[in-house]
C-alpha positions as CSV (number, residue, x, y, z in Angstrom):
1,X,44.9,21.2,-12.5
2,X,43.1,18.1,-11.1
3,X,42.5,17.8,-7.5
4,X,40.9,14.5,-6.2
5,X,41.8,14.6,-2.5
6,X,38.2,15.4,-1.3
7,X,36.9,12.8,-3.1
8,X,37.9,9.8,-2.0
9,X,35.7,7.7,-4.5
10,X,37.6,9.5,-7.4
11,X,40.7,7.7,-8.6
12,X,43.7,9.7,-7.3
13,X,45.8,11.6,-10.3
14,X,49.5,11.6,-10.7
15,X,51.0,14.6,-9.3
16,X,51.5,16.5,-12.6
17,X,54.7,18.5,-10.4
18,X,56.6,15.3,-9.8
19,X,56.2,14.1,-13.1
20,X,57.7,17.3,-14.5
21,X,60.2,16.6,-11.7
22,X,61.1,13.3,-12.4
23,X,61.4,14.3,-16.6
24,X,63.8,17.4,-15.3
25,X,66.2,15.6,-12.9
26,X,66.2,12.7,-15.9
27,X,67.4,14.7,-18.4
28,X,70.0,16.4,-15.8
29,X,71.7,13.4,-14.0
30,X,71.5,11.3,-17.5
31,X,71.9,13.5,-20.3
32,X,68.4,12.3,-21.8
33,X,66.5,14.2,-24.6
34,X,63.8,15.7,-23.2
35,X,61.1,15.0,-25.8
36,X,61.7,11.2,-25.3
37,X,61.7,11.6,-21.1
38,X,58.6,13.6,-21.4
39,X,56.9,11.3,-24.0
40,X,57.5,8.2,-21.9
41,X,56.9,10.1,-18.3
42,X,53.1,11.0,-20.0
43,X,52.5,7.4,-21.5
44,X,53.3,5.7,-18.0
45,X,51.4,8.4,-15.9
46,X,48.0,9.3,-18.1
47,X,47.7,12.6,-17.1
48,X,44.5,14.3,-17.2
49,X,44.9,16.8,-20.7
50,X,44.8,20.2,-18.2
51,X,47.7,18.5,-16.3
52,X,49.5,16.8,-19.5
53,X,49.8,20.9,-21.0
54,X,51.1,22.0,-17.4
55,X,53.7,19.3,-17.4
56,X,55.0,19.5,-21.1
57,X,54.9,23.6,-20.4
58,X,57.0,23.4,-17.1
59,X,59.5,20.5,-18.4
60,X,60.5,22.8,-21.9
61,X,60.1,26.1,-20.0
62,X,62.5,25.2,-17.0
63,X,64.7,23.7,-20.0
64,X,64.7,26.7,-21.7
65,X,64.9,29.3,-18.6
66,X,67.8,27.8,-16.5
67,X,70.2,30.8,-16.7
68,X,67.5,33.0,-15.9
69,X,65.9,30.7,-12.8
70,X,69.7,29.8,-11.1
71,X,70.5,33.5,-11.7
72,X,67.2,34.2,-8.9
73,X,68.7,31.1,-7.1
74,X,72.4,32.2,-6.3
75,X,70.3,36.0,-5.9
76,X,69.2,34.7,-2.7
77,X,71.9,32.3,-1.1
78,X,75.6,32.2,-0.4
79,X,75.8,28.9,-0.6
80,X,74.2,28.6,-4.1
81,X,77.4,25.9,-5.5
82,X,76.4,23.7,-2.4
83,X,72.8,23.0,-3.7
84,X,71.7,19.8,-4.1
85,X,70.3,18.6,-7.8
86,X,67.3,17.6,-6.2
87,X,66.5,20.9,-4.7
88,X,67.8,23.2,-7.3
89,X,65.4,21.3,-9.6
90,X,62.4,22.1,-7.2
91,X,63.2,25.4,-7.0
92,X,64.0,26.0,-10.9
93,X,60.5,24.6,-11.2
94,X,59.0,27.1,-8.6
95,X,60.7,30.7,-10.0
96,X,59.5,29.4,-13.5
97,X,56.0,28.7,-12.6
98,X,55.6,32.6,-10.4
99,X,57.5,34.6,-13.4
100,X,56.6,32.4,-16.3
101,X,53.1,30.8,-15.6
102,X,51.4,33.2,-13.8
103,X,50.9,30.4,-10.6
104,X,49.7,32.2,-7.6
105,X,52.6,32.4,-5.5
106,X,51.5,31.0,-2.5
107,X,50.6,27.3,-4.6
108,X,53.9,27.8,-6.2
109,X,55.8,27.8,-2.6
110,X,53.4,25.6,-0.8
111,X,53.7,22.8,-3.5
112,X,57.2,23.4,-3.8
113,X,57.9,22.7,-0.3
114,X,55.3,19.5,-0.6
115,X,57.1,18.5,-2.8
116,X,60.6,18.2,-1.2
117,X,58.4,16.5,2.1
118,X,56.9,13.9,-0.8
119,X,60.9,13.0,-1.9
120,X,62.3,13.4,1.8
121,X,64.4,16.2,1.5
122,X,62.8,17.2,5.0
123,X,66.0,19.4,5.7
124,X,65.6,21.3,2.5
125,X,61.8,22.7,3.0
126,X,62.9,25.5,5.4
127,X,65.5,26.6,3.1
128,X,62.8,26.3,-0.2
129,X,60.4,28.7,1.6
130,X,62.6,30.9,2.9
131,X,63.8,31.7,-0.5
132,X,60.8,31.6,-2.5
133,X,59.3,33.6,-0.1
134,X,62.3,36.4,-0.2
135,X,61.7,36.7,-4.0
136,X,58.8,37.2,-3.6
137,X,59.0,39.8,-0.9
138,X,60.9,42.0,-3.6
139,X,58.5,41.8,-6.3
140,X,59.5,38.8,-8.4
141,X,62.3,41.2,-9.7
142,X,66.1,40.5,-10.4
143,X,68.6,42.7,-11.2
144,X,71.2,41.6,-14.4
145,X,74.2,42.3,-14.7
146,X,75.9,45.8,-16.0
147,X,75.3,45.2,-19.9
148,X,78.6,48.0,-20.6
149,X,80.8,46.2,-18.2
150,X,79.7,42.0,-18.2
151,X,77.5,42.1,-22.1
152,X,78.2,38.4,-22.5
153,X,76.7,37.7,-18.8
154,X,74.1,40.5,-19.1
155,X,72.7,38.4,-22.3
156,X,73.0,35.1,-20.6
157,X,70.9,35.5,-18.2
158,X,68.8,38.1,-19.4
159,X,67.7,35.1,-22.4
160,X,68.5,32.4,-20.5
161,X,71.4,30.8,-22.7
162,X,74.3,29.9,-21.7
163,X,77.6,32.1,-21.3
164,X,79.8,29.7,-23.6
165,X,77.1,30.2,-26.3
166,X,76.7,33.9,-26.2
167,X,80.3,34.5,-26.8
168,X,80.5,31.9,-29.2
169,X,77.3,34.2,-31.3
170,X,78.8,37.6,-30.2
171,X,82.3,36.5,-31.4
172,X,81.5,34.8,-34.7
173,X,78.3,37.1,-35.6
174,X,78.5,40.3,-33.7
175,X,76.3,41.6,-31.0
176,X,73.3,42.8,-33.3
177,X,73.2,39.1,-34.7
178,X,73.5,37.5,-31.5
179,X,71.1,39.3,-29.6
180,X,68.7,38.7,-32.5
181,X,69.1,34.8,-32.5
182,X,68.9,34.7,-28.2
183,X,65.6,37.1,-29.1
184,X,64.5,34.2,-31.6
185,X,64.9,31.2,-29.5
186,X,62.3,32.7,-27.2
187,X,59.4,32.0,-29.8
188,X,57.8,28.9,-30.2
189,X,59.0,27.7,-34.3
190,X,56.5,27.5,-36.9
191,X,55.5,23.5,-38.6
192,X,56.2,24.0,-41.9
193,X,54.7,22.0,-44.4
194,X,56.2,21.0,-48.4
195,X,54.2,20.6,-51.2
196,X,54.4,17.7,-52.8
197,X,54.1,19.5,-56.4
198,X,54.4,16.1,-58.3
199,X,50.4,15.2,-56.8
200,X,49.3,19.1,-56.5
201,X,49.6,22.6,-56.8
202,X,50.6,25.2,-53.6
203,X,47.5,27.2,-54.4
204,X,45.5,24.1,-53.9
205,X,47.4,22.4,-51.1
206,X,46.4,25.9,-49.4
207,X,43.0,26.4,-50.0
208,X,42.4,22.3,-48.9
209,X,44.1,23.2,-45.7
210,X,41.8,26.0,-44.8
211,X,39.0,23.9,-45.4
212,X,40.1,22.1,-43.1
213,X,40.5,24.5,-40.7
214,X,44.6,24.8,-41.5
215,X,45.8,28.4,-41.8
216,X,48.8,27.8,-44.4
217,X,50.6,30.6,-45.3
218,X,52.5,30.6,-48.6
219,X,56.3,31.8,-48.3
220,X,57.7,34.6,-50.1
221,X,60.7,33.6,-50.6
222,X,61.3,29.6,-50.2
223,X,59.5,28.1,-53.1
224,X,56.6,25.8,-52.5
225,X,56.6,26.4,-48.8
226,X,53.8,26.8,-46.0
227,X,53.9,28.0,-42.5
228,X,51.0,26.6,-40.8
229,X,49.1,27.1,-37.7
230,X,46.5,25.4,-35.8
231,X,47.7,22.0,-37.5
232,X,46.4,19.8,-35.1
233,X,47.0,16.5,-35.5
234,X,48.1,16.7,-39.0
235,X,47.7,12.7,-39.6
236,X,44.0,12.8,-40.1
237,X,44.2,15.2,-42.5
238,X,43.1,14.4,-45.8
239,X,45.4,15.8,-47.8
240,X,48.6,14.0,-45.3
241,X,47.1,10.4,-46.5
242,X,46.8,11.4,-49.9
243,X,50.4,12.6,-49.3
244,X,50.1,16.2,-50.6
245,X,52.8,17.4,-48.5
246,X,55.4,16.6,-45.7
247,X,56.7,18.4,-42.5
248,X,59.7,20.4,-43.1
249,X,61.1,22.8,-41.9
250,X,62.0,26.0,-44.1
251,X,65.4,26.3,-44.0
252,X,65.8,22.7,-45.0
253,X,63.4,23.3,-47.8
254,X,65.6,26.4,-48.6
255,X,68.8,24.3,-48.8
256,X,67.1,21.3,-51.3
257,X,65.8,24.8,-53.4
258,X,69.5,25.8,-53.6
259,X,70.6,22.1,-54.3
260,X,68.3,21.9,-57.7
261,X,69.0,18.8,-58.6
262,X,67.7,18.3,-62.3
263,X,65.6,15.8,-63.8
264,X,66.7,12.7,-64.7
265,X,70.0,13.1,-62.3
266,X,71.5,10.7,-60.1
267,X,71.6,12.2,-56.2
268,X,72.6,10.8,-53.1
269,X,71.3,12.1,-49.6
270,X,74.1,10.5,-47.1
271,X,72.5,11.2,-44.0
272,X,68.4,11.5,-45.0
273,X,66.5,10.5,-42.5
274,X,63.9,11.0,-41.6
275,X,63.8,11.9,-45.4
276,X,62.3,15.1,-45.6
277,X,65.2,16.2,-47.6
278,X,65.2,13.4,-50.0
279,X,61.6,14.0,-50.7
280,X,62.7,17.6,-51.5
281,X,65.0,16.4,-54.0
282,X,62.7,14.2,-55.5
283,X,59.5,16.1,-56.1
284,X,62.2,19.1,-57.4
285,X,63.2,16.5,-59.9
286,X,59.3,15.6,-61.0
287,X,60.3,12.0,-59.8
288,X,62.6,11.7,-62.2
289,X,65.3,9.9,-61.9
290,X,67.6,8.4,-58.9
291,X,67.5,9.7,-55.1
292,X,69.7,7.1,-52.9
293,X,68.7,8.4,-49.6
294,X,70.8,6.9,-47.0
295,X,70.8,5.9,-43.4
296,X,72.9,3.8,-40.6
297,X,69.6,2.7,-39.0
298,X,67.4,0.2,-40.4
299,X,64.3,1.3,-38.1
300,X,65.3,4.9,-39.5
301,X,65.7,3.9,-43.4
302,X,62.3,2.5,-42.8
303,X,61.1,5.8,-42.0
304,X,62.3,6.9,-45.4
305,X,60.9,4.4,-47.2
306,X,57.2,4.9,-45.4
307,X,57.0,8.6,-46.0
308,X,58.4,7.9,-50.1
309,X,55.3,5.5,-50.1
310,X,53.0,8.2,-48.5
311,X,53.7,10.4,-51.2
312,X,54.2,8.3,-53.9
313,X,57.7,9.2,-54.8
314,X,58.6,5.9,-56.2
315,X,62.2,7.4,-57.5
316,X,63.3,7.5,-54.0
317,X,65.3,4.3,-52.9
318,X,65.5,3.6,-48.9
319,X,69.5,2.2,-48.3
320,X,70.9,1.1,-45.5
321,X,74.1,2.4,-45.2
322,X,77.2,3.5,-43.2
323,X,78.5,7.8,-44.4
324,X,81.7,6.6,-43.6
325,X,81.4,3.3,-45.6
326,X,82.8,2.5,-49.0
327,X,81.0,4.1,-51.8
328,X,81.4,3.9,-55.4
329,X,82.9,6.4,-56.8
330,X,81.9,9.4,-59.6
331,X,78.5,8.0,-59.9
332,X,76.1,11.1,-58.6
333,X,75.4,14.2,-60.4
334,X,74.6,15.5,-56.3
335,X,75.4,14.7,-53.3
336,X,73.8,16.0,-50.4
337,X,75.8,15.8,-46.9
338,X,73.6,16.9,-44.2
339,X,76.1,15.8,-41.4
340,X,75.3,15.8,-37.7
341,X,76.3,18.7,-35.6
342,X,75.2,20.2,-32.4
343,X,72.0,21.5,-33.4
344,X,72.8,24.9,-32.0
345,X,70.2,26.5,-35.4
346,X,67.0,24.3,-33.5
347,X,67.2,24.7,-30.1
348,X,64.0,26.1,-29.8
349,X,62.9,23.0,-31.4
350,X,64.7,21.3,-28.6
351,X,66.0,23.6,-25.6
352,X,67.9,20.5,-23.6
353,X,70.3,21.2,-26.5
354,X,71.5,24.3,-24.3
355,X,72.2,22.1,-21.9
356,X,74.8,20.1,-23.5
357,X,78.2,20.9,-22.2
358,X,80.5,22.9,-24.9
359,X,83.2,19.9,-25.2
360,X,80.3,17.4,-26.8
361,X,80.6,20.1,-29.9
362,X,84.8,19.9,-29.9
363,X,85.3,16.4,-31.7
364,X,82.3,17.3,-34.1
365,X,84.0,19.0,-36.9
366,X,86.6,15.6,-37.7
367,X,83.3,13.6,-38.1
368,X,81.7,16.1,-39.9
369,X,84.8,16.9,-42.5
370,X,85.3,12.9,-42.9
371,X,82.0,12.3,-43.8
372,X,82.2,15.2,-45.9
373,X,85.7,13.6,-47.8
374,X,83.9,9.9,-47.8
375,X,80.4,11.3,-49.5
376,X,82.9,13.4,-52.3
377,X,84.1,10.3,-53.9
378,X,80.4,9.5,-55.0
379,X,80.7,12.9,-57.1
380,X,81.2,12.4,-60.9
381,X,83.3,15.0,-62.6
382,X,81.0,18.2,-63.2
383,X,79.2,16.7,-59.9
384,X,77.9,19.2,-57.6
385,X,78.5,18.4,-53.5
386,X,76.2,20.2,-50.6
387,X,77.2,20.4,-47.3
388,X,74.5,21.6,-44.6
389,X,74.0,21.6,-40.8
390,X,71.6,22.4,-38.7
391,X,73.8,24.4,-36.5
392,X,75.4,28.2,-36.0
393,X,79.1,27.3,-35.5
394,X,81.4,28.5,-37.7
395,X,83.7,25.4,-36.3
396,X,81.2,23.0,-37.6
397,X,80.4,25.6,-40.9
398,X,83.1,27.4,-42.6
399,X,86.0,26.0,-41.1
400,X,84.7,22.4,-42.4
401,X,84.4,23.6,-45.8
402,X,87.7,25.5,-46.2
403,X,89.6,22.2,-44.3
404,X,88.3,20.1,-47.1
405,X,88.7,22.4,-50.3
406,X,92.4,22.7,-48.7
407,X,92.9,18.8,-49.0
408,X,90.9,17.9,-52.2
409,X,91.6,20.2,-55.0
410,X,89.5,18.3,-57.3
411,X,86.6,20.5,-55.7
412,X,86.0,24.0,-56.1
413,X,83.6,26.8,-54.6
414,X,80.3,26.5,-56.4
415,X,78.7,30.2,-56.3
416,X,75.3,29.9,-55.1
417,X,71.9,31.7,-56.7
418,X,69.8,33.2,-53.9
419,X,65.9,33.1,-54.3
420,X,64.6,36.4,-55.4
421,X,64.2,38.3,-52.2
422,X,67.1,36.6,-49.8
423,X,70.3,38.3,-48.8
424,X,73.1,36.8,-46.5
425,X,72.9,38.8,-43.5
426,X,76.6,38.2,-43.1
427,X,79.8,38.9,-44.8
428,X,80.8,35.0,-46.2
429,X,81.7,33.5,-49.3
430,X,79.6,33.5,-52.3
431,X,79.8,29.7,-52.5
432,X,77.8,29.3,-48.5
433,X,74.6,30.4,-46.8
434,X,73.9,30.8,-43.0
435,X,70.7,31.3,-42.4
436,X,69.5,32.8,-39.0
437,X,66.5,32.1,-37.4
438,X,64.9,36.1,-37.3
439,X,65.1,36.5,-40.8
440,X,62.7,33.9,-42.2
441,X,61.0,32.6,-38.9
442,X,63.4,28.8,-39.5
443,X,65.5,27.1,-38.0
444,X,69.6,28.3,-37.9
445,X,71.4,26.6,-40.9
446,X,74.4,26.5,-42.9
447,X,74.8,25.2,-46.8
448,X,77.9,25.4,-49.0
449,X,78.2,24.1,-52.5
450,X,81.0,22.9,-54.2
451,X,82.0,21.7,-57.8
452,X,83.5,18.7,-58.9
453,X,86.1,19.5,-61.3
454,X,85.8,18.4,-65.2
């Protein structure tokens, strides 16, 4: 990292450890997401690019190690529910940076303590190096709990997750599934790009990525799908303004494949933006026909209507409007209901989500199954109706589904055809799909179809 103090003549940089700091105790004390603290933290400070990667590292990785870093915390003190934010914080940073980021230890306690001098918690230094310092005595080592005798703990802090959601995975899952999804949220998700097969072909979208120095991987399984690495900046690529594909992630491709919506068909995508699965629909349809892709936002139906233009899908149609609003009815051969949830299938995508407290998920499932009962109205008779989340909650999933087909019994279980090559990895009905994130490398989803009844 940069280090202008012996040169007086050299404009001073921001301390790269406060500004992870300052991101940290924002997104603790008022619930922010981190992405957006971090993003404004960076514009205001202009970093040097060494020191932007060590701040953007240490902000996600003390987000996504907090069960692990307090479990070394309360290791080493009896007083460890007395601790101030402010010097928790400091020393969450600290534990990551020796065990995590390979930061000489004696920088990572001497910079810790400088730090607490810098935002005058003069009484806490002692206490900061007296604890580093011990952990570091015994090797950097902790011991977990008794896996046989505390298993829910034992997995909590060995991946860092909270207790609340390993028992909400063990219970609904199992312990082989749950200890597979903790295993997946330690990897760092793949960008996923769609062909837009109305302007080219897969084969070609590939081999124009390579030459531009894209590796694109074609998926086995989810049709017209690439995995990409070493994207880059993905705006200055030619084949992004000639709107050959769009970033999407596969599972949500997955869920448009199992939609196929038909040519010519009428659809509706109740909650689209940022649209990527309205473009889906529409390129699966040859733009051909009618997607109403819908949003609350204006900024955000904007969105929509950029990336349609982008990629030329000119039978996608931008509408501003409420899920919960009145609709008219029996118009749409499809309706797609991708509701929000608690985003518990793409925390890797964003770890702060661990750090929600369990109660913001409890009043979830109402919104969820009215905007689910609202969107079925727009279903003509012989209509299909797709419900999907982003989340691994049977609460938000199943229980949804069966709440609603209890109510409405106009609707009944559409059977779903899986891709060639993909089995449910659970035991569930015929007419859903969860998909976890270790089979296919995507984010945790859920889809169920249902039938409007002739």
């Amino acid at each position: 990292m940069s280090d202008n103090t012996n040169n007086p003549t050299k404009k001073t940089s921001p301390n790269p450890r406060m500004i992870a700091y300052r991101v940290l105790m924002r997104v603790e004390s008022e619930g922010g997401y981190s992405n957006i603290s971090l993003n404004e933290a960076l514009a205001g400070a202009k970093p040097e690019p060494r020191d932007k990667a060590f701040i953007t590292r240490l902000v996600y990785g003390v987000l996504e190690k907090t069960e692990y870093t307090d479990h070394v915390i309360s290791s080493y003190t009896k007083a460890n529910a007395h601790i101030e934010p402010e010097v928790r914080c400091i020393l969450r940073m600290a534990v990551y940076q020796m065990v995590f980021m390979n930061t000489p230890d004696s920088a990572a306690v001497n910079e810790s303590v400088n730090l607490a001098k810098k935002l005058k918690l003069f009484r806490a230094t002692g206490f900061i190096n007296g604890l580093l310092r011990s952990f570091i005595r015994d090797g950097r080592q902790i011991k977990l709990p008794d896996r046989t005798k505390q298993p829910e703990r034992y997995l909590s802090i060995k991946y860092s997750c909270p207790e609340w959601l390993v028992k909400l995975w063990r219970k609904s899952y199992g312990e082989d599934i749950c200890e597979k999804i903790l295993t997946s949220l330690e990897g760092r998700p793949p960008i996923f790009f769609r062909t837009n097969t109305t302007r080219v072909s897969t084969d070609a979208l590939v081999k124009n990525l390579e030459a531009a120095g894209v590796k694109a991987a074609v998926s086995a399984v989810i049709p017209d799908c690439l995995a990409v690495e070493e994207a880059g900046d993905i705006t200055v690529l030619p084949d992004y303004k000639n709107g050959f594909f769009h970033v999407q992630d596969g599972s949500s491709q997955l869920c448009c494949a199992i939609a196929s919506p038909e040519k010519g068909s009428v659809v509706y995508d109740v909650c689209a933006a940022p649209g990527g699965k309205s473009f889906s629909l529409a390129e699966l349809m040859g733009n051909d026909g009618r997607v109403i892709s819908c949003d609350i936002h204006p900024h955000r139906v904007e969105l929509i209507a950029e990336g349609a233009g982008r990629l030329g899908l000119s039978c996608v149609e931008p509408t501003l409007r409420d899920a919960l609003g009145e609709c008219e009815p029996e118009r749409a051969d499809l309706v797609l209901c991708d509701v929000p949830c608690s985003g518990l299938g793409i925390i890797r995508r964003k770890p702060d989500i661990k750090r929600k407290p369990q109660s913001e998920t409890e009043g979830l499932p109402q919104l969820q199954l009215r905007i689910l009962q609202n969107s079925a109205q727009l279903v003509r008779k012989g209509g299909r109706l797709v419900y999907s989340t982003c989340t691994l909650n049977p609460a938000e999933n199943l229980s949804v589904i069966a709440k609603f087909l209890a109510g409405n019994g106009d609707f009944e279980p559409c059977p779903i055809e899986l891709p060639d090559g993909i089995v449910r990895a659970i035991d569930e009905p015929d007419y859903t799909f969860t998909i976890f994130p270790h089979i296919f490398n995507t984010d945790g989803f859920f889809i169920a179809t249902l039938r409007r009844k002739d």
